[in-house]
C-alpha positions, 0 to 999 in steps of 0.5 A: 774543626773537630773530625769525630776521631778523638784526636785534638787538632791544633787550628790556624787560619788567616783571613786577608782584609781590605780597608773596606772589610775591616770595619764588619771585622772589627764589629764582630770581633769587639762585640760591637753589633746589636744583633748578629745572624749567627745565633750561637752568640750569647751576648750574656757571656760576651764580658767574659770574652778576654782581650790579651791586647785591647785595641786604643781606638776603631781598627782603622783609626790605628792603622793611619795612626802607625802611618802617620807616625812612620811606623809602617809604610803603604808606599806604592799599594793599590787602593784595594790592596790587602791592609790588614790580617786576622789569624784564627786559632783553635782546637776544637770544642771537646778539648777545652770542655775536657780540660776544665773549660774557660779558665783552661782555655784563657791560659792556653790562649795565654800562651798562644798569644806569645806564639802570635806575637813571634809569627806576627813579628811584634806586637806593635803589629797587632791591633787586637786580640780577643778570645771569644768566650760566648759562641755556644757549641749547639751540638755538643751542648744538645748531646750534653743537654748543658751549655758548651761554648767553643773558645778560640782566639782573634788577632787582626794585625797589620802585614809587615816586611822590612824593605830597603830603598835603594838610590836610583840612578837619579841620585846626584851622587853616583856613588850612591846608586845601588846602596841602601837609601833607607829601610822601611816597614812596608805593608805587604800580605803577599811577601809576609806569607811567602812561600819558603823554602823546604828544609831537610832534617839537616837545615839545608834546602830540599831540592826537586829533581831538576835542582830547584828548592822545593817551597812550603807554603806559608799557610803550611808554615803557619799551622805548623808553627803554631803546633810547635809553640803549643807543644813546646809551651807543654801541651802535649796531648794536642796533633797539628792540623792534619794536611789536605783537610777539606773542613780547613777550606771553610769559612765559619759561615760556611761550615756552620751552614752545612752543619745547620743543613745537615740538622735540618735533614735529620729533623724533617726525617725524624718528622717524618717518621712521627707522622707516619707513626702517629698515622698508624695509630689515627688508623687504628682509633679510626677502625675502634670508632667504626667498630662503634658505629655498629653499636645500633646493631648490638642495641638492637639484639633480643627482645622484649617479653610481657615480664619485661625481660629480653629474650634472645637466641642462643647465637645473639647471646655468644655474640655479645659474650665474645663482644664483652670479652674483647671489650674488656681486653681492649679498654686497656690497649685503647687508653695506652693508645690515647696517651701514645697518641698524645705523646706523639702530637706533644712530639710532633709539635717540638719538632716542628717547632726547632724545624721553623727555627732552622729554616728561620736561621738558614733561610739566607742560605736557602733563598741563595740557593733558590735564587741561583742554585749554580752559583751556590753549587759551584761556589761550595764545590769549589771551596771544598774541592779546590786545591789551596791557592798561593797568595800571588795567584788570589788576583786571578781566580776564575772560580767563585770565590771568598775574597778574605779567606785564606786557609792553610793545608 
């Protein structure tokens, strides 16, 4: 996610995946859907989205199909167990945009890709990857006044750890009990993300101060990874994602909602302020109206002599001089008036417009918030206030929680 600092981050995230979860996932990453709710997606552009492994049939079909040819093992997972993977990564929207836009971001995926295919263990494991081309940055192309799209890439795979089997005791030849009876690729998303240990700059283990090796999390491994392989493949002018980041704890959902709400903030008060501007100058047509009003007054000034003309005093007649001049300096400031007061209803009226719009494509958001506005509070606070989580502790969260994200520091 972009910080405003100028500096370009490298990003990657991992989002775990239950049998049931997979097909939404496989929906949106294939631009399978007739819809989507999130509206930056321009399904024109979705041909330009480029596949570096395209999938041979639905996520599933080819998970059972690696099954039943033996390739991975699901030996002794619960039924709710974690199947699948997606590693997200990206940088941010202004470095792409900056270096020539899509051609550059399909050769910098490119080379990701082959870094995916290292951290990952094998292609065989990947089920797809896809770079999105066709998410439209809102922001940035309203700052531009053109259109930006956010280029980043999607790879779902399969979790795998090598695993021995041992004979047991069971076995009738004794002499085998304890030996490897076979090796297989098990599936397993809490040892393929294990903790490991921390190195010095030596290659040996950092030791805490009672002796014991000092682990790195695996999300954290992750991330730097991914950093070390773009700069070695000569992008150079990239940083790592930095450590402790509260914006790489949201979910895209969820940082496109605060941005959303933070647009509709800005808007309702630049509203705000066109209504009372255009308040100030409905006043002011409203003093010139009863300044009208008193016209009867004026027509009523002199009288009519035999000869037909009007006599008047000499008070009436500086009267009505002081009343020409002011009326000739204001029929210049009336008319600006008018059409300022025309430019601000054409105002009014744009803005009110993009306030629907967003209240449209947040009213989900909104409605959830009305409905149980703890709930919400407590969930966002906790996703952004919450120290990153180990993957063994995932079972046990108290605190609401997003089942399928898991983000590095």
């Amino acid at each position: 996610m972009a910080r405003g600092d100028g500096i370009h981050r490298t990003n990657a995230r991992n989002m775990r995946l239950t049998a049931a979860q997979i097909g939404n996932a496989q929906q949106h990453n294939e631009r399978e859907k007739e819809s989507y709710v999130n509206q930056d997606i321009i399904p024109e552009r979705t041909q330009l989205n480029v596949h570096f492994k395209e999938p041979t049939g639905g996520y599933a079909e080819m998970f059972q199909k690696l099954k039943e040819d033996g390739v991975i093992s699901t030996r002794g997972l619960k039924e709710d167990a974690f199947l699948y993977g997606e590693l997200i990564f990206d940088v941010n929207t202004a470095y792409f945009h900056n270096h020539g836009g899509y051609d550059f971001a399909k050769q910098f995926y490119t080379d990701a890709y082959k870094a995916v295919i290292e951290i990952i263990g094998g292609e065989q494991y990947i089920l797809s990857a896809v770079m999105h081309a066709d998410e439209r940055n809102r922001a940035m192309s309203d700052a531009l006044g053109q259109d930006v799209y956010h280029y980043h890439l999607h790879v779902v795979y399969i979790p795998i750890v090598e695993k021995q089997i041992l004979w047991t005791k069971r076995c009738k030849d004794k002499s085998l009990v304890g030996t490897v009876k076979e090796t297989i690729q098990q599936v397993s998303m809490s040892k393929k993300w294990d903790s490991k240990p921390a190195l010095d700059e030596n290659g040996e283990p950092v030791l805490s101060t009672k002796g014991k090796p000092v682990l790195k999390k695996s999300y954290s491994v992750l991330q730097g990874d991914f950093f070390r392989y773009m700069r070695d493949a000569g992008y150079d002018d990239v940083e790592r994602g930095e450590h402790g980041s509260s914006e790489e704890h949201l979910t895209v959902t969820q940082f496109k909602v605060q941005q959303e709400q933070a647009r509709l903030e800005s808007i309702e008060d630049k509203i705000d302020k066109k209504k009372q501007t255009l308040e100030k100058y409905n006043e002011k047509i409203r003093e010139q109206k009863g300044a009208a009003a008193s016209l009867h007054e004026i027509d009523s000034i002199g009288k009519k002599t035999i000869s037909g003309n009007i006599s008047m005093t000499p008070q009436d007649a500086q009267f009505l001089k002081e009343l020409a001049k002011e009326g000739v300096a204001s029929r210049g400031l009336i008319g600006d008036l008018k059409n300022k007061v025309e430019t601000l209803k054409r105002d009014v009226s744009v803005w009110k417009r993009k306030y629907e719009k967003l209240q449209e494509q947040t009213k989900d958001f909104m409605a959830a918030l009305k409905r149980a506005p703890r709930k919400v509070k407590e969930f966002i606070q906790f996703m952004l206030h919450t120290e990153p989580e180990k993957p063994e502790q995932s079972r046990n969260r108290d605190m609401p929680r997003c089942k399928k994200c898991d983000i590095e520091l």
